[in-house]
N, C-alpha and C positions, 0 to 999 in steps of 0.2 A: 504494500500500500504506500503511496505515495507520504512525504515527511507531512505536510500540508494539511491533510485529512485529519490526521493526531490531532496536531495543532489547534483547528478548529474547533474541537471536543475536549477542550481542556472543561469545565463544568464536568460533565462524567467522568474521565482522567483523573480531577479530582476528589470525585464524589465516591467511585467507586473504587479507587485506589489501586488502579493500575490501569492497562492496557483497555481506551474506551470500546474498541470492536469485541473488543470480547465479552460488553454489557450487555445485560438484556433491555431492549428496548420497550418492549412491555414490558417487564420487568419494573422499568425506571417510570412508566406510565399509568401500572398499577399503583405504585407509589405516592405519584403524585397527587391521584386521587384519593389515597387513603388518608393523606393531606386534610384532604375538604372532598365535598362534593363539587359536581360540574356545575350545579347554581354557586355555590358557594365563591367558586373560583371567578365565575365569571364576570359576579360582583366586585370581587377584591379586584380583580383587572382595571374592571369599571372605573372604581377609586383610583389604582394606581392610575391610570390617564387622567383621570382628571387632576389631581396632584402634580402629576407631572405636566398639564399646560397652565395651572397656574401662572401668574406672574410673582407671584408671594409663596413664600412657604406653606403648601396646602397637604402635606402624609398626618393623618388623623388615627392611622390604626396602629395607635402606638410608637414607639421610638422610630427613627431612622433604621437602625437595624432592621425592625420589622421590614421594612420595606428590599432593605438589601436581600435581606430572608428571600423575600416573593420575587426578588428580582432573579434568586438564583435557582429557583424552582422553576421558574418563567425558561431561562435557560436549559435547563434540564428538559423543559418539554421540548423546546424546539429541537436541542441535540437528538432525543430519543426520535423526533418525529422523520430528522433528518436520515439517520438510521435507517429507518424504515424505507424513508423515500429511497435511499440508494440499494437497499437491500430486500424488495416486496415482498422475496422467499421466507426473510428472516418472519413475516409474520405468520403468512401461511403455514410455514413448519411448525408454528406454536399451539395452530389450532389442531383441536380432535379430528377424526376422521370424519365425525359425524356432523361436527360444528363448519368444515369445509363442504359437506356433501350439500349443506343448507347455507349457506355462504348467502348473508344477505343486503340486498340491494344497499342498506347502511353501508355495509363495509367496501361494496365496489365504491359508493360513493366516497368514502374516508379516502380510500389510497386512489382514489383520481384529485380531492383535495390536497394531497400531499405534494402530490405532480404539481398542482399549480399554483399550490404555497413558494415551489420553493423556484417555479419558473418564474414569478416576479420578481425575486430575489434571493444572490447565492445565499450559504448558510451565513456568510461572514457579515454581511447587510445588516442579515434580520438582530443579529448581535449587537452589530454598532447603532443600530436603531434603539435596542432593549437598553443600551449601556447610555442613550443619550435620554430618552426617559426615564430612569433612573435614578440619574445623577443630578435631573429636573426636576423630579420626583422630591427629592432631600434637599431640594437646594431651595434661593429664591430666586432660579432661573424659571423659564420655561422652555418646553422640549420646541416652543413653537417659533423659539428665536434661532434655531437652529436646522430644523427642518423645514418643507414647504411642505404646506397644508397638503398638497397631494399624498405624499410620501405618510403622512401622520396617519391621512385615513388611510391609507392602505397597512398600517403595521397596526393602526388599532381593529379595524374591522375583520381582518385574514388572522389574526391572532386570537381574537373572539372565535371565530371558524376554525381554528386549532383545536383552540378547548372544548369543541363541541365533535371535531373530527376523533381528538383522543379520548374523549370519552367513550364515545361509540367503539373505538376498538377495545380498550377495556371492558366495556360490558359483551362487545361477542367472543372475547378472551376467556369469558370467566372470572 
């Protein structure tokens, strides 16, 4: 595998303490949701965006931290999603024989989401997008002095349709 790919995947590298291909990507998506729920998440989201286009200081769910927390969790979803996007066997291998046999239209629709998550933007994008809300997020910046409003809707809305994609494949996961 090319040095680059690693690289990319340092959140899992990190998280899972060693070599990120060798995670499970449902694995790290079950997780996430045991987290919170997909409402649950999609609220917190919700908050984080808004915080982050504040002009003022607007992270309300407790410390800064709190927010770094979600920001690295946020990461963790898209690496795992990434995963998938480049590896579509890795998930198909994970399900039953019987859970494949009935394979449903949710799940073609998740991994044709995946495809077109990540043809707006490589994985390193959607990074430097998370890293600049974020750090908007905790600050008394806003993400929208840095980005253009195009680019914002597109990582707030398709990021919303993450959480909703990774759900759906955890629950036909099991």
């Amino acid at each position: 595998m090319k040095k680059h790919f690693h690289i990319n995947l340092n959140r899992i590298a990190a998280t899972c303490k060693g070599n990120p291909l060798k995670a499970s990507p449902i694995g790290i998506l079950k997780e996430f949701f045991n987290y919170a729920t997909p409402a649950e998440h999609t609220k917190a989201f919700d908050e984080f965006c808004r915080a982050a286009l504040k002009q003022k200081y607007g992270w309300h769910r407790g410390s800064p931290g709190n927010a770094l927390h979600y920001a690295e969790q946020l990461e963790l979803l898209i690496e795992a999603a990434y995963l998938l996007h480049k590896d579509r066997q890795l998930y198909r291998n994970s399900l039953t024989q019987q859970q494949a046999a009935t394979e449903s239209a949710e799940y073609a629709d998740a991994l044709h989401y995946s495809k077109t998550f990540f043809s707006q933007a490589p994985l390193r994008k959607w990074k430097k997008w998370l890293h600049v809300f974020t750090m908007a997020a905790i600050s008394q910046q806003s993400a929208a002095d840095e980005m253009k409003p195009v680019t914002i809707y597109t990582f707030t809305s398709l990021i919303t349709l993450l959480l909703q994609m990774a759900a759906v494949m955890v629950k036909n996961n099991g």
